[in-house]
C-alpha positions as CSV (number, residue, x, y, z in Angstrom):
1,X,92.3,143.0,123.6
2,X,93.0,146.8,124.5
3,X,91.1,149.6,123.1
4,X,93.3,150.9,121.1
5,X,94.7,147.7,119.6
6,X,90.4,146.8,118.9
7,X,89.6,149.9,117.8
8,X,92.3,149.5,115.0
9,X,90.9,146.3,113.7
10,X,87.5,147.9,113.7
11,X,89.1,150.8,111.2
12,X,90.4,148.2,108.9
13,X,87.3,145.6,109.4
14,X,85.0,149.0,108.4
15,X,87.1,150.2,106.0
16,X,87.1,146.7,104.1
17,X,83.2,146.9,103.1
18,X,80.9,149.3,102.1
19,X,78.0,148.5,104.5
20,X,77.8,147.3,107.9
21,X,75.9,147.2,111.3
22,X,76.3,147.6,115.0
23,X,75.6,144.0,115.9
24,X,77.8,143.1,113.5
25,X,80.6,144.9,115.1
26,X,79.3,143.2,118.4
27,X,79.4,139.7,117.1
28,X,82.3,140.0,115.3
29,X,84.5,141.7,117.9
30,X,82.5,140.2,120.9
31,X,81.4,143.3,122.7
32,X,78.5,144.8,124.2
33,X,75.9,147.3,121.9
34,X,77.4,150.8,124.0
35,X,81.0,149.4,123.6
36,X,80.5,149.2,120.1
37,X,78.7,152.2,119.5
38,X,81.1,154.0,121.8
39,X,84.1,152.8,119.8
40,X,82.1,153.9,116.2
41,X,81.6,157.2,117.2
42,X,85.5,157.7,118.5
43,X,86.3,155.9,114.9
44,X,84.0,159.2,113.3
45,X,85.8,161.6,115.9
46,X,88.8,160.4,114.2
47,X,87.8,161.6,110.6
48,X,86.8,157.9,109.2
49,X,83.4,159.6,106.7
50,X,80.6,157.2,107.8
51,X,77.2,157.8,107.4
52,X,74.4,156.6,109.6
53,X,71.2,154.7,107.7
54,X,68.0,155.4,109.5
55,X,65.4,152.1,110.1
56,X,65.2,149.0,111.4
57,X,67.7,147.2,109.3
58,X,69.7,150.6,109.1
59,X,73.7,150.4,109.7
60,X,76.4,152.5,108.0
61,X,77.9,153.2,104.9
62,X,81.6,153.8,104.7
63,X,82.6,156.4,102.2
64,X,85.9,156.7,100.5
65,X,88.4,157.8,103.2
66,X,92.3,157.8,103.4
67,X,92.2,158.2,106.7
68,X,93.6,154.7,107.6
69,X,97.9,154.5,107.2
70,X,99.7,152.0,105.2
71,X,99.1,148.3,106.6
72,X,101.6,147.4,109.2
73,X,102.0,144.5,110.6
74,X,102.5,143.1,113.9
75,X,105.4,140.4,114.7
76,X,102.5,138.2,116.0
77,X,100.7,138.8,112.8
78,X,103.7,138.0,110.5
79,X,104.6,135.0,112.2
80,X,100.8,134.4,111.6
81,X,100.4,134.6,108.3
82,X,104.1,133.1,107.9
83,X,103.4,129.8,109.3
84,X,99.4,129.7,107.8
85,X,101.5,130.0,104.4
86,X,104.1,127.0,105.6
87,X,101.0,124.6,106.6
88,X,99.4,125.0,103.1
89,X,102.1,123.4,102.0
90,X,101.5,119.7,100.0
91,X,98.1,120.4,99.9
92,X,97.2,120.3,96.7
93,X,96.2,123.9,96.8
94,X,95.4,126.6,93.7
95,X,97.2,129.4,92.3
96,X,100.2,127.9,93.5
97,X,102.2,129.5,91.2
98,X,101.4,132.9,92.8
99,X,103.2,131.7,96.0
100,X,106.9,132.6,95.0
101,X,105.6,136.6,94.6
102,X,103.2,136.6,97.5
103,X,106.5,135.1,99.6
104,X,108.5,137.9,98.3
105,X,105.8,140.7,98.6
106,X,105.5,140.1,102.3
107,X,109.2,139.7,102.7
108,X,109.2,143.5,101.3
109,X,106.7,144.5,104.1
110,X,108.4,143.6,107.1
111,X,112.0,144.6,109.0
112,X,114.8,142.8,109.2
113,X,114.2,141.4,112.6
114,X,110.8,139.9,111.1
115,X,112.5,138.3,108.7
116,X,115.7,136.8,110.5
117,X,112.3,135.3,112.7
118,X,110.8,133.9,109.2
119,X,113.9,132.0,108.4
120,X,114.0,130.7,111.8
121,X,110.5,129.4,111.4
122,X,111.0,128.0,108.7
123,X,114.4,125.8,109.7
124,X,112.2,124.8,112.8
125,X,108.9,123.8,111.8
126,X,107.8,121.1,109.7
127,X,104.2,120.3,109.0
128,X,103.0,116.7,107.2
129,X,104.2,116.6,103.9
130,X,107.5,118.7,104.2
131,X,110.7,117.1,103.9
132,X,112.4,117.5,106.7
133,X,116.1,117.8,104.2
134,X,114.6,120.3,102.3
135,X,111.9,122.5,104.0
136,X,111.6,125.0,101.2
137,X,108.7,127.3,101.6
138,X,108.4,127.9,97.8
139,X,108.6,124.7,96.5
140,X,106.3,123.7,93.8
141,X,106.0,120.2,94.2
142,X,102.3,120.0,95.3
143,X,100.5,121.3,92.2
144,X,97.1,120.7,92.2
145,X,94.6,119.2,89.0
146,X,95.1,121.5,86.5
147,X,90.9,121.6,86.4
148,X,90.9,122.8,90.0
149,X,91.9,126.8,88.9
150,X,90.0,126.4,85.6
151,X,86.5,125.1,88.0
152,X,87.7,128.0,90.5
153,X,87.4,130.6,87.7
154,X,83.9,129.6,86.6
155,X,82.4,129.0,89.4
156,X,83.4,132.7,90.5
157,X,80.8,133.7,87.6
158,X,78.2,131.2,87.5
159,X,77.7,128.1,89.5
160,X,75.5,126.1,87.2
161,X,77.9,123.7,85.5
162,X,78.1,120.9,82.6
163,X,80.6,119.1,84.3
164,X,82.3,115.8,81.9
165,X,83.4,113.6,84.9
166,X,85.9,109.7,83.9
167,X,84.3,107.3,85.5
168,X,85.1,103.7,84.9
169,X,86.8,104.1,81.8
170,X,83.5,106.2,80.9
171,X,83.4,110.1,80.1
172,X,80.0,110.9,81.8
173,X,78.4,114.3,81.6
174,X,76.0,116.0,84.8
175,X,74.5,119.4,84.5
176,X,74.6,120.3,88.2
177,X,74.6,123.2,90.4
178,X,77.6,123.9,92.5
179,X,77.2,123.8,96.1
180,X,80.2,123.6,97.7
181,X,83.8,123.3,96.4
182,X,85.7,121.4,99.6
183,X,89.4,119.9,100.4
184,X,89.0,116.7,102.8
185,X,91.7,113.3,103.2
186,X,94.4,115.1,100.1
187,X,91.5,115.3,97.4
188,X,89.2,118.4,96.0
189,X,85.7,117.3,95.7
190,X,82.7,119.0,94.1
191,X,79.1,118.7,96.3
192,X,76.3,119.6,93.8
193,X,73.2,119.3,92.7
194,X,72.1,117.2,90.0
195,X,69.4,119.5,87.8
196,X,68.4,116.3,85.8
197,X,68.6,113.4,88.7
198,X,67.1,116.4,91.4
199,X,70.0,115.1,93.8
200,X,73.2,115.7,96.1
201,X,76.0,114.6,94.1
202,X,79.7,114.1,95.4
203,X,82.2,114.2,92.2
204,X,86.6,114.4,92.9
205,X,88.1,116.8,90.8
206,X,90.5,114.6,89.9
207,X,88.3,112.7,88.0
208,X,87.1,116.2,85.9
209,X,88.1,116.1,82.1
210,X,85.7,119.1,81.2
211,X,83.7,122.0,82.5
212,X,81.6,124.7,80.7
213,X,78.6,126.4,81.5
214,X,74.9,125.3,81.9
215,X,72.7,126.7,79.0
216,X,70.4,129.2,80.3
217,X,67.3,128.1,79.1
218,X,67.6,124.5,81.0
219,X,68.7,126.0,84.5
220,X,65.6,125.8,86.9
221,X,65.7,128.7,89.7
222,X,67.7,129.2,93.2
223,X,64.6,128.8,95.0
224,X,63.7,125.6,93.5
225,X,66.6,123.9,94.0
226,X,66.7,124.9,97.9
227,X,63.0,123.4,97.9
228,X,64.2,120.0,96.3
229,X,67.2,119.6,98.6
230,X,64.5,120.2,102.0
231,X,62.8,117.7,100.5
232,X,65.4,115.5,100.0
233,X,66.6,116.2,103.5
234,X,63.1,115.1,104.2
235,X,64.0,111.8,103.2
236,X,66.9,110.9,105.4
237,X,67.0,107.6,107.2
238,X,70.3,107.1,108.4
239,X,70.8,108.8,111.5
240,X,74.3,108.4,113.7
241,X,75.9,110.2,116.8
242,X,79.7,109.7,116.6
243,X,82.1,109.9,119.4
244,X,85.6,110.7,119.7
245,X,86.7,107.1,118.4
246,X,84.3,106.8,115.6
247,X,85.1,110.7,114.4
248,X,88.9,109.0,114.0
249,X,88.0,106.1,112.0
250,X,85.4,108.3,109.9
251,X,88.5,110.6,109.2
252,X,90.5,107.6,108.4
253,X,87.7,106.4,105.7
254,X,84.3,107.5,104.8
255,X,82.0,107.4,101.7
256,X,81.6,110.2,99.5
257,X,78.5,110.6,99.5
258,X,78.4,110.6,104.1
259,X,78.9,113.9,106.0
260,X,79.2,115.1,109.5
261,X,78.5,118.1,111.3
262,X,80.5,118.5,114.4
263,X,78.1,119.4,117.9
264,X,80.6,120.9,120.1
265,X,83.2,123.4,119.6
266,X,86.0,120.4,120.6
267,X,84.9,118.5,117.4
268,X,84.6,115.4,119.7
269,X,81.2,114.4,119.1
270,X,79.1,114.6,115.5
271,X,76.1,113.9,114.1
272,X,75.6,111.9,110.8
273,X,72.5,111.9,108.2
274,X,72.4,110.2,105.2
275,X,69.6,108.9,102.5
276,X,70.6,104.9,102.3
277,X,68.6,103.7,99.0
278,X,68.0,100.5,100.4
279,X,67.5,98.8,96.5
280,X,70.6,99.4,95.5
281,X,73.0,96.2,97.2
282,X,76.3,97.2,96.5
283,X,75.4,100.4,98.8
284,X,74.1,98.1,101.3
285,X,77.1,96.4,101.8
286,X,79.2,99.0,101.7
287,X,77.4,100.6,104.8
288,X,77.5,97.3,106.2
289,X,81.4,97.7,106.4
290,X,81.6,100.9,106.8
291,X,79.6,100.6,109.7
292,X,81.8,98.0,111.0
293,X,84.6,99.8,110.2
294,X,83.6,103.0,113.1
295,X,83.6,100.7,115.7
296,X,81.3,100.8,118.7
297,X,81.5,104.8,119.4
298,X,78.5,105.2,117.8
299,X,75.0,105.4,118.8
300,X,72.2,104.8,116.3
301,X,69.3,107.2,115.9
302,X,67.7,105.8,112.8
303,X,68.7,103.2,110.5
304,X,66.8,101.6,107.6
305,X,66.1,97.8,108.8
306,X,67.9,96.2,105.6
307,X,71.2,98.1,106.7
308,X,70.4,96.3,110.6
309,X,69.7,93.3,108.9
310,X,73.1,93.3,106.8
311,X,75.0,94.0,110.0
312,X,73.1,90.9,112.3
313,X,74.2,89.0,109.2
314,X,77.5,90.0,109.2
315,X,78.5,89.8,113.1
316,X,76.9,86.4,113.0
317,X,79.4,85.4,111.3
318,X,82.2,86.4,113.5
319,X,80.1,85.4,116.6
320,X,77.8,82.0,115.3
């Protein structure tokens, strides 16, 4: 990147918070401590009104400034955001509605040029879910659950929830705090924790029929829910290194309640850990298959000795 074109994107990064620190500049942009301190002070030189906090933790604090132009953008950074917006597409997104204005707004932003290049883009590339006949960037024909925007909105205020979930023809209620909010195989799923059942719990939103806040007086702190969930981590016994092949098949089909974290940037190889509660049969056997489902790309850390036991069983079937 040149120094001009970096030192730009350090104006707007700067400009977009109200605090920040040299080694943030460094990681962020990737350069050395006297590169980034060089480029702070010609940022100051420029007029940008930062002031300098003294101590160890010390960074700076940007003041109100109109220093920076109007946002321009790039024809790299149109086609960017342009075809970011066309892969979102049939993804069962939120605010969907608001995509028919945000087309039109960045439309008003760029030249003509940019925008005879947009509706090239958009004859030429099709992403899964488009129909090829009819590849309209502002159709509205993947709406998400009408909960997902409602959850969204809460969640934004206060993450401990009373959550009414259908499950089996039965409307169960979990008082939970809200982990993560994440988008995996086409379906929105809610990780939290379970304040009564001290627990992970995995719920689709698709399943949601209600959500409303946790009363105040039954909440238990941030702190002690981090110190149940170490513990719980404590607890795993189902350990798995994944390969290439087996990452595939987990794509392909995976429990809710199983997770991986990826151990190189190429996403090629993961590492699995799980709590298997080795009582409960039907979750036996579905490990069992599940199991057998991955294939042989998978090397086994740890595994409970009634999940081994289930799989002998099972491939001496196959192989008597």
């Amino acid at each position: 990147m040149k120094k001009v074109e970096r030192i730009n994107i350090i104006m707007r990064y700067i400009n977009n918070r109200a605090h920040f620190t040299i080694s943030e500049i460094m990681q962020e942009f990737n350069i050395s401590r006297s590169t980034a301190i060089r480029d702070i002070r010609e940022i100051e030189s420029m007029g940008m009104p930062l002031v300098a906090e003294v101590g160890r933790d010390g960074g700076y604090v940007v003041m109100n400034n109109s220093v920076l132009p109007n946002v321009r953008f790039t024809d790299n950074e149109v086609k960017a955001l342009f075809i970011a917006f066309m892969a979102t597409r049939n993804k069962q997104l939120p605010y969907l509605k608001s995509r028919q204005s945000l087309a039109e707004k960045l439309l008003g932003l760029i030249s003509e040029n940019q925008q005879e290049d947009l509706v090239l883009l958009n004859q030429i590339l099709l992403f899964e879910g488009t129909n090829p006949n009819n590849p309209d960037l502002l159709e509205l024909s993947d709406l998400p659950h009408p909960m997902l925007e409602k959850l969204i909105q809460m969640i934004l205020l206060d993450r401990y929830l009373l959550i009414s979930v259908q499950e089996k023809e039965i409307n169960n209620s979990y008082s939970i705090y809200l982990l993560h909010l994440y988008h995996e195989k086409g379906l929105w799923l809610i990780e939290g924790f379970d304040l009564k059942e001290e627990m992970r719990r995995i719920f689709p939103v698709d399943n949601l029929t209600n959500v409303k806040s946790y009363p105040t007086k039954k909440r238990i702190s941030m702190k002690q829910i981090l110190e149940k969930l170490r513990i719980a981590d404590e607890s795993i016994n189902f350990v798995l290194e994944l390969g290439p092949e087996a990452i595939a098949q987990y794509k392909k089909y995976h429990p809710l309640k199983i997770s991986i974290s990826y151990t190189n940037p190429f996403q090629t190889t993961a590492i699995l850990k799980a709590f298997i509660n080795v009582k409960n049969s039907e979750e036996l056997t579905e490990i069992t298959n599940w199991l057998l489902f991955l294939g042989r790309d998978v090397l086994v850390k740890e595994m409970p000795k009634e999940v081994l036991e289930g799989l002998e069983k099972r491939l001496n079937l196959y192989c008597p």
